[in-house]
C-alpha positions as CSV (number, residue, x, y, z in Angstrom):
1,X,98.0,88.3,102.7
2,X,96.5,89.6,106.5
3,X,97.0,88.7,109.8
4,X,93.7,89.3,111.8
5,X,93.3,88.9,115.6
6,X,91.4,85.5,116.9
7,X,89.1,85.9,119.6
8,X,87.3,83.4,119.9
9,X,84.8,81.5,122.8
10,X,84.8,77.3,121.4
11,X,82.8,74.6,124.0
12,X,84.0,76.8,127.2
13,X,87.3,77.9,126.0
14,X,87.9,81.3,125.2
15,X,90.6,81.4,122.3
16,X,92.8,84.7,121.8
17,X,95.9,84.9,119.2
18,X,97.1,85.6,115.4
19,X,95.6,84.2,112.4
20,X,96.9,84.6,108.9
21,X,95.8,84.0,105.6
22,X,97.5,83.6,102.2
23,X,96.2,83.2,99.1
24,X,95.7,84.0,95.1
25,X,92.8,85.3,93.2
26,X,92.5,84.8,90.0
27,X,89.8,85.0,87.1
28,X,87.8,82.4,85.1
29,X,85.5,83.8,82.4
30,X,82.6,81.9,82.1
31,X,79.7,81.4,79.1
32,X,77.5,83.8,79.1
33,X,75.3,85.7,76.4
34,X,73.5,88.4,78.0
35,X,76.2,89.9,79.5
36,X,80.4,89.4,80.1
37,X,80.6,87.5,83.6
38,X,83.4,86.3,84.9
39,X,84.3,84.2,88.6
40,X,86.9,85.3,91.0
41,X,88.7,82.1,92.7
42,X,90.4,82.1,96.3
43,X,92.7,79.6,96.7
44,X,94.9,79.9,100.0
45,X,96.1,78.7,103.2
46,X,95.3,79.9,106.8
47,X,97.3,79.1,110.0
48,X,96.9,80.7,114.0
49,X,98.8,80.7,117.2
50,X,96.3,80.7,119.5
51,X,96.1,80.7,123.8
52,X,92.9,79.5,125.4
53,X,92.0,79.8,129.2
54,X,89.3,77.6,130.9
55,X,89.0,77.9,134.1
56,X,92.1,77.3,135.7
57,X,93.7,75.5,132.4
58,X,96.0,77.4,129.6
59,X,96.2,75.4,126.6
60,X,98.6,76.6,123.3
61,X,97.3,75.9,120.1
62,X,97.8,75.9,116.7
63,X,95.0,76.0,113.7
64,X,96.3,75.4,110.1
65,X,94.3,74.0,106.8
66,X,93.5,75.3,103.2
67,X,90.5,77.8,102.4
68,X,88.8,78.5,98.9
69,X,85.7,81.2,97.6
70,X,84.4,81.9,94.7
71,X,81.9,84.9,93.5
72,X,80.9,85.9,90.1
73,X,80.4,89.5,88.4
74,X,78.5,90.3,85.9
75,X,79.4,93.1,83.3
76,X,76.4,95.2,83.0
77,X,75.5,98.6,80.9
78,X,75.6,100.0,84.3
79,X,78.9,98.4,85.4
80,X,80.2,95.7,87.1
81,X,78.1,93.9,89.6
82,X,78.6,91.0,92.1
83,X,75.7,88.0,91.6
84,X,76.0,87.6,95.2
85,X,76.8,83.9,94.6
86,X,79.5,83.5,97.2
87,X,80.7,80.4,98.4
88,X,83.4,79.8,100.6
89,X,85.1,76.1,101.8
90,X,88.0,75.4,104.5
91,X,89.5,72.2,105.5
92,X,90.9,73.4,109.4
93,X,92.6,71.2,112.0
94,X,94.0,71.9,115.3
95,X,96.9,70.6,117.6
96,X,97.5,71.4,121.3
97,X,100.8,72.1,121.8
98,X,101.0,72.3,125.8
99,X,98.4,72.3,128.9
100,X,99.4,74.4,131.5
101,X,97.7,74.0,135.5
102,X,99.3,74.1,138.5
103,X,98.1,70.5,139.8
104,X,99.5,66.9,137.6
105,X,96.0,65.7,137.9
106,X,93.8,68.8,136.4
107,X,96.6,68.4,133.8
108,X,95.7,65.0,133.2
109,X,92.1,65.6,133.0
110,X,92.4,68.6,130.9
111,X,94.5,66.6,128.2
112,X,92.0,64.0,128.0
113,X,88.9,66.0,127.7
114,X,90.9,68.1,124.8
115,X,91.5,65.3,123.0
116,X,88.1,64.0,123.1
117,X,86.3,67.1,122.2
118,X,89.0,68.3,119.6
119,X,87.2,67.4,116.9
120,X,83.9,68.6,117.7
121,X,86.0,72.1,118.4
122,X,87.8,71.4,114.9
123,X,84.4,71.6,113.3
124,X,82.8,74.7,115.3
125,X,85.8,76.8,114.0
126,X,85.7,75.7,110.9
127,X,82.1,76.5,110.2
128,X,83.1,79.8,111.9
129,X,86.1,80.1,109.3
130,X,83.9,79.5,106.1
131,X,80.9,82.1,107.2
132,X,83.8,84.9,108.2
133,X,85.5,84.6,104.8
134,X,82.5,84.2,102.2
135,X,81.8,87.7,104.3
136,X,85.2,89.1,103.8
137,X,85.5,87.8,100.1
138,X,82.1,89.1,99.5
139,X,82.6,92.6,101.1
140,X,86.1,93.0,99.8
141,X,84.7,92.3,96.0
142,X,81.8,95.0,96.6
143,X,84.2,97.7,97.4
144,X,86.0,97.2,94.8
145,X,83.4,97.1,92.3
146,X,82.4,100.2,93.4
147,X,85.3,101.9,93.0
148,X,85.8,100.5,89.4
149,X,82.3,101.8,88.9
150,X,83.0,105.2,89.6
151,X,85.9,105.0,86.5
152,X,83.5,102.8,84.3
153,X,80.7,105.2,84.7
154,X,82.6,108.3,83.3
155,X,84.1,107.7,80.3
156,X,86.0,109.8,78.6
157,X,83.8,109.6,75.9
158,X,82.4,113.2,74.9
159,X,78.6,113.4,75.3
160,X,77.0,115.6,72.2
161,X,74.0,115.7,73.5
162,X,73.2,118.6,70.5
163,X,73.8,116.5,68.1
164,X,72.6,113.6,69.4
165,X,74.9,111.6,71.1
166,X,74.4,110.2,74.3
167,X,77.1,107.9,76.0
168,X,77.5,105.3,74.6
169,X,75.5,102.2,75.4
170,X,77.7,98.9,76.9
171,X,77.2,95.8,75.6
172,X,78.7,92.6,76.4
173,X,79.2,88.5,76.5
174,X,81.4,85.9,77.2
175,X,82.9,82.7,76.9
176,X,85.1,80.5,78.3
177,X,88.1,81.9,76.5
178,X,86.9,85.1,75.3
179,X,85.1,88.5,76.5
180,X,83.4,91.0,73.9
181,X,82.8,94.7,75.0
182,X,80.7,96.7,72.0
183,X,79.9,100.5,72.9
184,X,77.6,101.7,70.8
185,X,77.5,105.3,69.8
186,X,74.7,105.8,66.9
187,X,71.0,105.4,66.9
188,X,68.8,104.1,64.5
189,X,69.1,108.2,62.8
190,X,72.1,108.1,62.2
191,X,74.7,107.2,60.0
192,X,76.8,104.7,60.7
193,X,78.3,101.3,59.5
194,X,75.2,98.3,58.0
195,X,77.1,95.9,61.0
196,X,78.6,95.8,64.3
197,X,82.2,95.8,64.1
198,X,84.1,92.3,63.8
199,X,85.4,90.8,67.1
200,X,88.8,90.2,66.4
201,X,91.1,88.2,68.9
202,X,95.0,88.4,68.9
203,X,95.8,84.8,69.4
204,X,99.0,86.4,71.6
205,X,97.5,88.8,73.6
C-alpha cells in the first residue's frame, strides 16, 4: 500500500500527480528437488490523479486498472536467493476528466486530439507501469532477502569446531503442498542415526 509521485512526459504532455497501489503478496510453493523454491504473487490495483500541461492546454486525468508480478526464491545452503525471474503485467486505462484553455476552439481541438491519441498514451504508460514495478517487486524482494540472510546465516547452532562440528549443512526441496528443511550436523566419523530423520507433516498445521 504506497502512494508514489507521477511525473511523467507522454506524446507532448507532461503528466504530474498521485499514484497509488494496493495489493497482496502471497506464496505458492512450487516442485522442486534440488532445493525448497517457492513464488511470490502480486495481485493489486493501481489508480492516479494526474494534471498535464501542453502548451497552453491543462487536461485532468485519471489512470486506474489491475497490476500482477511474480518472482521465485530459491532456498539454498547459503540462504535464500531470488532467480531473478521477474515478471510483471498491468491492464491501465485512462479518462480525461476536463480540458482547460482560455479560447472555445483550442478547447475543441485539444479534446479531439486527446481522444484520438488516448489509446496510444494508454499503452506508453502502461509499458512504463509494468517495467517500474517488475523493478520495484524485484528490488523490494532483494532487500528483504538480505536481511533474512543475515538471521539465516547465524544460527544459533553452537559450532564445535574441536570436536568436529561445523554448522550445520542446509538442505532442502519442495512440492506443491509441502517444504522439507534437513540440517545436518554429523559427518561420515561420526555417530549418528543409519537414516535421515522422517519428514513428518501435521495435516493441521
Amino acid at each position: 500500500n504506497e502512494a508514489n509521485p507521477v511525473n511523467e512526459l507522454i506524446l507532448g504532455t507532461q503528466l504530474y500527480g498521485q499514484s497509488w497501489l494496493q495489493g497482496w503478496v502471497t506464496p505458492q510453493l512450487i516442485d522442486s528437488k534440488t532445493h525448497a523454491a517457492l513464488r511470490l504473487n502480486l495481485n493489486g490495483s493501481f489508480s492516479s490523479q494526474n494534471i498535464g500541461y501542453n502548451r497552453s492546454v491543462k487536461l485532468h486525468t485519471q489512470g486506474f486498472g489491475n497490476v500482477a508480478a511474480c518472482e521465485t526464491i530459491a532456498m539454498t545452503d547459503g540462504g535464500l536467493v531470488p532467480l531473478n525471474d521477474t515478471a510483471a503485467d498491468a491492464n491501465l486505462s485512462s479518462q480525461i476528466d476536463d480540458i482547460e484553455a482560455k479560447l472555445r476552439i483550442v478547447r475543441k481541438i485539444a479534446s479531439k486530439q486527446a481522444v484520438k491519441k488516448q489509446p496510444q498514451a494508454d499503452a506508453i504508460a502502461e509499458e512504463r507501469l509494468e517495467n517500474r514495478i517488475r523493478t520495484q517487486f524485484h528490488e523490494r524482494l532483494e532487500q528483504q532477502t538480505n536481511e533474512a540472510n543475515h538471521r539465516i546465516q547465524n544460527p544459533d547452532a553452537t559450532v564445535l569446531s574441536r570436536l568436529g562440528l561445523q554448522r550445520p549443512k542446509r538442505t532442502s526441496w519442495s512440492s506443491p503442498h509441502y517444504l522439507a528443511l534437513l540440517w545436518k550436523l554429523q559427518e561420515k566419523t561420526q555417530l549418528a542415526a543409519p537414516v535421515s530423520c522422517p519428514l513428518v507433516v501435521d495435516p493441521t498445521g
